[in-house]
C-alpha positions in Angstrom: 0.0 0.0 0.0 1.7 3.3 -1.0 1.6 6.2 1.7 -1.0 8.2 -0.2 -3.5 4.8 0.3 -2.8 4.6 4.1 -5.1 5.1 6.9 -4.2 7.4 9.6 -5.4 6.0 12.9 -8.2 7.6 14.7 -6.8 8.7 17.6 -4.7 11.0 15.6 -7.9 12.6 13.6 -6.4 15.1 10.6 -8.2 18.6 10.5 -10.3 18.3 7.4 -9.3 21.0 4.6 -10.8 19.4 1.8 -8.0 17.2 0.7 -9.6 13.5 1.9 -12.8 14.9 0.4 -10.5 15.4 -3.0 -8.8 12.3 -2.6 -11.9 10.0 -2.2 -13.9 11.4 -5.0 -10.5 11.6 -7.6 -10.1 7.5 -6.6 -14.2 7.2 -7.1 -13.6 8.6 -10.7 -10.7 6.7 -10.9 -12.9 3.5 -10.9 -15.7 5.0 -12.6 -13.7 6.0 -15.6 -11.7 2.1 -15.5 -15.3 1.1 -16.0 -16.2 3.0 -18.7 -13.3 1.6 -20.7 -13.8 -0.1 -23.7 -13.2 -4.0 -23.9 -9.9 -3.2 -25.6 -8.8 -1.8 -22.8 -9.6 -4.3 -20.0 -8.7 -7.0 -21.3 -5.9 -7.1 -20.1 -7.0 -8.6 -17.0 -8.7 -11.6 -18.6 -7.0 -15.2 -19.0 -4.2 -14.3 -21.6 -4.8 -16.5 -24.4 -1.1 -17.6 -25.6 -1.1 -19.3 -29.1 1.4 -20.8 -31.1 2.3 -20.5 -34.9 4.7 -21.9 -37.8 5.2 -19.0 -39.9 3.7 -20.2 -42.9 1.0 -18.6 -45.1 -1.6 -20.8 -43.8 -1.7 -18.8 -40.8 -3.0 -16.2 -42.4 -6.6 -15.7 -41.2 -4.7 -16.1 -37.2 -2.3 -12.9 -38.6 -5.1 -11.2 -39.8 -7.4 -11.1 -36.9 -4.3 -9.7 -34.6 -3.2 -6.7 -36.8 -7.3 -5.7 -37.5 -7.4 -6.0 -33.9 -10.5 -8.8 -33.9 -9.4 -10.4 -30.7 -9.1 -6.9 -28.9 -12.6 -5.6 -29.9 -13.9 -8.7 -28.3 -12.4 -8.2 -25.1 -9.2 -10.8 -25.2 -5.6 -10.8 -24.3 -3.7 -13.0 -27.3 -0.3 -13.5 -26.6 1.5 -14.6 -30.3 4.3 -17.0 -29.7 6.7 -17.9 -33.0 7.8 -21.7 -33.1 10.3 -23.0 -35.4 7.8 -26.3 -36.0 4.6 -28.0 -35.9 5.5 -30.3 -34.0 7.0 -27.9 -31.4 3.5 -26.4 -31.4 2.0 -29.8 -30.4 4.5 -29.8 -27.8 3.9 -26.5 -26.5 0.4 -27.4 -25.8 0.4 -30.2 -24.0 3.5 -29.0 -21.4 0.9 -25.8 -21.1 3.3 -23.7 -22.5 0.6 -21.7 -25.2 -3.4 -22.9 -25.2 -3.7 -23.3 -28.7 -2.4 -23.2 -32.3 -3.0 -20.9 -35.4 -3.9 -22.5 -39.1 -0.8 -24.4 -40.2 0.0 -26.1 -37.8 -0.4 -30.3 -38.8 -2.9 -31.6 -37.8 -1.4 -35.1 -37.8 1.2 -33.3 -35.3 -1.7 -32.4 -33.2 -3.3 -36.1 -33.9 0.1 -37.5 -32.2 -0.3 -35.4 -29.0 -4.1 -36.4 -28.7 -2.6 -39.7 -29.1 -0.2 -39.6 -26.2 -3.0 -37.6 -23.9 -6.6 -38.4 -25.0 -9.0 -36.0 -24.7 -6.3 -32.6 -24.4 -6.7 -30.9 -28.3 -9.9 -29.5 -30.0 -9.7 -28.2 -33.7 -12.0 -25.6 -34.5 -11.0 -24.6 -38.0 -8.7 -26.2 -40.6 -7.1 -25.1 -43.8 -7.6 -27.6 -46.6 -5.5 -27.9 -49.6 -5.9 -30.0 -52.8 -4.8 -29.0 -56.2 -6.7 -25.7 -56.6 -5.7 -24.4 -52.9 -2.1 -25.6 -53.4 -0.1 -25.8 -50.3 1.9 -28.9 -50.6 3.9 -29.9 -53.7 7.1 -31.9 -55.2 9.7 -29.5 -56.3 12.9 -30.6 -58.7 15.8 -28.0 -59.5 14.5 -26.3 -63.2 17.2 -27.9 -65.1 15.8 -31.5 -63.8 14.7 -34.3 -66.3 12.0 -35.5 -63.8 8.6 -35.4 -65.8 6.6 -37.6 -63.6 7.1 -38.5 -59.7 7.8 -41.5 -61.0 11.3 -40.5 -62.5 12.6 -39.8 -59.1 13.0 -43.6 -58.4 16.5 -43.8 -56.3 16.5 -40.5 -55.6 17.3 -38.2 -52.7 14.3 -36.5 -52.1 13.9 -33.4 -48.7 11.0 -33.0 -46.8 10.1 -30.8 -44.1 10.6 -32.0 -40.3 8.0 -33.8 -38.4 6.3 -37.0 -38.3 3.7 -35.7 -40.7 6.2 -34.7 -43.4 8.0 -37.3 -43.4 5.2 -39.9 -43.3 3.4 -38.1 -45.7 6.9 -37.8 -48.1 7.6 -41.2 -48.1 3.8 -42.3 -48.9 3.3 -39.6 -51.9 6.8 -41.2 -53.3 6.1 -44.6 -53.0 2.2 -44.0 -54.5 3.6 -41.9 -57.3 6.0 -44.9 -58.3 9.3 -43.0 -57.0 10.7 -46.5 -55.7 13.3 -46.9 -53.7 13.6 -42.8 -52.9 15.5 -41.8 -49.6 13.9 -39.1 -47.6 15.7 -36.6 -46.0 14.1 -34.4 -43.4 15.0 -30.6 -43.7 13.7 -27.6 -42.5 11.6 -26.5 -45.1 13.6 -22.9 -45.3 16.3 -24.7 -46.7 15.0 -26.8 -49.3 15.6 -24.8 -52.7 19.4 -24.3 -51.3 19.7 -28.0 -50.9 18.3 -28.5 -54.5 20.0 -25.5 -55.8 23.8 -27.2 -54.1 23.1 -30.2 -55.4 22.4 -32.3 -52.4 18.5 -33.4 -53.3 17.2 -34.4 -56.3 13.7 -33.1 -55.4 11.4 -32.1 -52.3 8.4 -32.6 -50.7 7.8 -29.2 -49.2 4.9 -26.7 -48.8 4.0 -23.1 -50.1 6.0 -20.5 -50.4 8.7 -23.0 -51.2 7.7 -23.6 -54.8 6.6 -20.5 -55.7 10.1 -18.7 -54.4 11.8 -21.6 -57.0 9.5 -20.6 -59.9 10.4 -16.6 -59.6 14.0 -16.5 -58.6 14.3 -19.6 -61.5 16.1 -22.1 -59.2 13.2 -24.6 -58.9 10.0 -26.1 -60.6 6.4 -27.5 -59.2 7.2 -31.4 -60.5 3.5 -32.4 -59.3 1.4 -29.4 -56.5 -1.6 -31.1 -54.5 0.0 -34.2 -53.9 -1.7 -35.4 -50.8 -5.4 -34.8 -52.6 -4.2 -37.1 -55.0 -1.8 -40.1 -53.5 -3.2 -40.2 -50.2 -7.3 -39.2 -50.4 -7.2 -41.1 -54.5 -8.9 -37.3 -55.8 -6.9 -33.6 -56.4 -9.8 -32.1 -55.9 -10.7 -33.6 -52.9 -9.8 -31.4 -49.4 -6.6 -32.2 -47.4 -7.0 -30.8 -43.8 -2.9 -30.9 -43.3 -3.3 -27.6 -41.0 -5.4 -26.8 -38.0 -6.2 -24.1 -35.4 -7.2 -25.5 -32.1 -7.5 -24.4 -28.2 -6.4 -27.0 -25.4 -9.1 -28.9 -23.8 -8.1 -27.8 -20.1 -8.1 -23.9 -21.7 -11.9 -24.2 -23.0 -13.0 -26.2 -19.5 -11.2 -23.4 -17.6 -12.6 -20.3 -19.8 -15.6 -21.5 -22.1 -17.1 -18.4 -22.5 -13.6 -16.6 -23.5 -12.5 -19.9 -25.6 -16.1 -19.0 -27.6 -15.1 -15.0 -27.9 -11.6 -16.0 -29.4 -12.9 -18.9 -31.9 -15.9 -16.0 -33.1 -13.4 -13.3 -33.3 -10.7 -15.8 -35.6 -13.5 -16.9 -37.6 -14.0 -13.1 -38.9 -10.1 -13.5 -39.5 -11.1 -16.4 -41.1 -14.0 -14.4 -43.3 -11.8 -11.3 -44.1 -9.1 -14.0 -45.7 -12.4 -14.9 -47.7 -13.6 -11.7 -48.6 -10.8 -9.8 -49.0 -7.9 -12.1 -49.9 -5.7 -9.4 -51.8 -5.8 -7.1 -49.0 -5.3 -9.8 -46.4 -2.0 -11.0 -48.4 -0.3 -8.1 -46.6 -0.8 -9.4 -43.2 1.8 -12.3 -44.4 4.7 -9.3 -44.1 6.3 -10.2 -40.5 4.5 -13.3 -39.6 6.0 -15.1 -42.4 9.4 -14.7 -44.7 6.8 -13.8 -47.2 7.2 -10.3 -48.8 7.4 -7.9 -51.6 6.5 -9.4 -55.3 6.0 -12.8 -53.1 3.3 -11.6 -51.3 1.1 -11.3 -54.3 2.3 -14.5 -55.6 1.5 -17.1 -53.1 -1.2 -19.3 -53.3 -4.0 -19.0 -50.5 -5.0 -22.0 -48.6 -8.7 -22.3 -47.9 -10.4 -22.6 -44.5 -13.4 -24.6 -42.6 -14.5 -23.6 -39.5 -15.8 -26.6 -37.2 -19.3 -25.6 -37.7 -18.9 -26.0 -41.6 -17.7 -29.2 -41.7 -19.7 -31.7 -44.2 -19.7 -35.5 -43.8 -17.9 -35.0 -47.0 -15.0 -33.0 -44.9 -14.9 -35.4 -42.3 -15.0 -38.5 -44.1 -12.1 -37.0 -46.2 -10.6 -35.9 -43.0 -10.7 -39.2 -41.6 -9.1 -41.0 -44.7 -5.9 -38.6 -43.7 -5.8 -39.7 -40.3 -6.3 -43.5 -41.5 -2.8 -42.8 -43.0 -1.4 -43.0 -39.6 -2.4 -45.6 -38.8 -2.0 -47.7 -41.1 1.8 -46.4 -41.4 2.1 -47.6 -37.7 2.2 -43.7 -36.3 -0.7 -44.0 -34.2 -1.0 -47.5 -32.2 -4.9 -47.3 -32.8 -7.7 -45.7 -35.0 -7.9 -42.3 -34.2 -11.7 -40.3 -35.1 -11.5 -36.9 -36.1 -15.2 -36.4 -35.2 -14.3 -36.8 -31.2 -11.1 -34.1 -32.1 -13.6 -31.5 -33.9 -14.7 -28.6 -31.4 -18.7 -29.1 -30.9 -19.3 -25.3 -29.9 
């Protein structure tokens, strides 16, 4: 208590000039006017809601809603924590080191940690990909001979780190006839230098990647919507590879906050919709995406969890069957029990 707050005992009563009288009503309208303050304002008292990311351009709608200042008109306190992985971000979760995850993030990563604790992740929007909302693609260097994946038989082929990468590397090769194919797991940042040096012969890597090879001429798209095709048998069909999602323990703790922050991405989500041209330049400092780049990149798409079809889910599923069957999960995993309900 600071020595302006303290009580003077009553046996030693102060002669009354007006000053207390001063002092009580200026601390009144101190509390007065913190009431009147908008929800921008006091929410910094709330739970802070600390959410991870992978800075990739599926994040978008996530980088969106915190420069337009969505989750601040509703009253929240997001805290944005950078992580280097997906996986990392699964990580994070579970040790209670952020509450949830922004679009991007693998949703076979976050399958893994549901795995391990049942019951801890729920997705409430996911970014689907296929051959029209490219996000994942085989890259060769431009001078390559490759003309079909299955010319890179024997062949040292990157991916990006992570169970769901490589997993999903190794299938797309050995469905696309690319027998016999090592995989080498590389941070995705350093693919089109590997390719470029020499040291892979092709990658399985994700946007910006390939579009960064096709404008500084070091790299081509050998085959973009691969998962739609190898692994769900349609390139049109929805690949929900990336997720945003809130801990279990978070929404149980703060349901009605966990509803405010899932409303206020979902206009992040709508904006990306609506206005994807302007949202592009929300990529700038989130991502390594920028200048002539930014206009260059293809968009992911999004479903939030109250859009999901059977359709979605079924397709969803057939992803997650992957897994399994691959030996990654010990047991079949449902994505309906994994979907947030509302």
């Amino acid at each position: 208590m600071s020595d302006s707050q303290k009580i003077t005992p009553r046996a030693m009563p102060q002669p009354d000039d007006g000053s207390s009288r001063r002092q009580v009503l200026q601390r009144a309208g101190v509390v007065l006017g913190a009431l009147a303050m908008p929800a921008i304002v006091r929410a910094q008292t709330g739970p802070k809601i600390r959410v991870g990311y992978w800075p990739i351009a599926a994040g978008l709608p996530f980088y969106a809603a915190v420069e337009l200042g969505y989750f601040k008109e509703a009253g929240l306190n997001v805290e944005v924590v950078r992580f280097a992985g997906a996986q990392q971000i699964m990580e994070g979760m579970l040790a209670d080191r952020v509450d949830g995850s922004a679009n991007g993030t693998g949703s076979a990563n976050i399958a893994v940690g549901e795995m391990a604790a049942p019951g801890s992740f729920k997705i409430f929007c996911s970014n689907p990909s296929n051959l029209k909302n490219v996000l994942d693609e085989v890259i060769v260097p431009v001078g390559s001979s490759a003309k079909t994946m299955a010319d890179l038989k024997g062949k040292r082929i990157g991916s990006g780190p992570g169970i769901q990468n490589v997993t999903l590397a190794k299938t797309v090769l050995e469905r696309g006839g690319a027998i016999g194919a090592t995989v080498v797991e590389l941070p995705i940042g350093q693919h089109m230098a590997a390719l470029a040096a020499g040291q892979l012969d092709g990658a399985y890597t994700l946007e910006p990647t390939g579009t960064i090879g096709r404008l500084n001429g070091t790299t081509r798209v050998l085959e973009a919507g691969v998962i739609a095709k190898y692994v769900l048998g349609d390139p049109m069909a929805p690949w929900f590879g990336g997720s945003a999602s809130l801990t279990a323990s978070f929404i149980k703790a703060h349901p009605d906050v966990a509803k405010k922050y899932i409303a206020a991405y979902g206009k992040g989500v709508a904006y990306v919709r609506s206005k994807p041209v302007e949202a592009r330049q929300f990529l700038k400092g989130y991502t390594a995406i920028e200048g002539a780049l930014t206009r260059e990149v293809p968009l992911a798409a999004y479903t939030m969890y109250n859009e999901f079809t059977p359709a979605d889910v079924a397709h969803f599923q057939k992803f997650f069957d992957l897994f399994t069957e691959k030996g990654v999960f010990p047991s079949r995993l449902l994505v309906d029990t994994m979907l947030y309900k509302g």
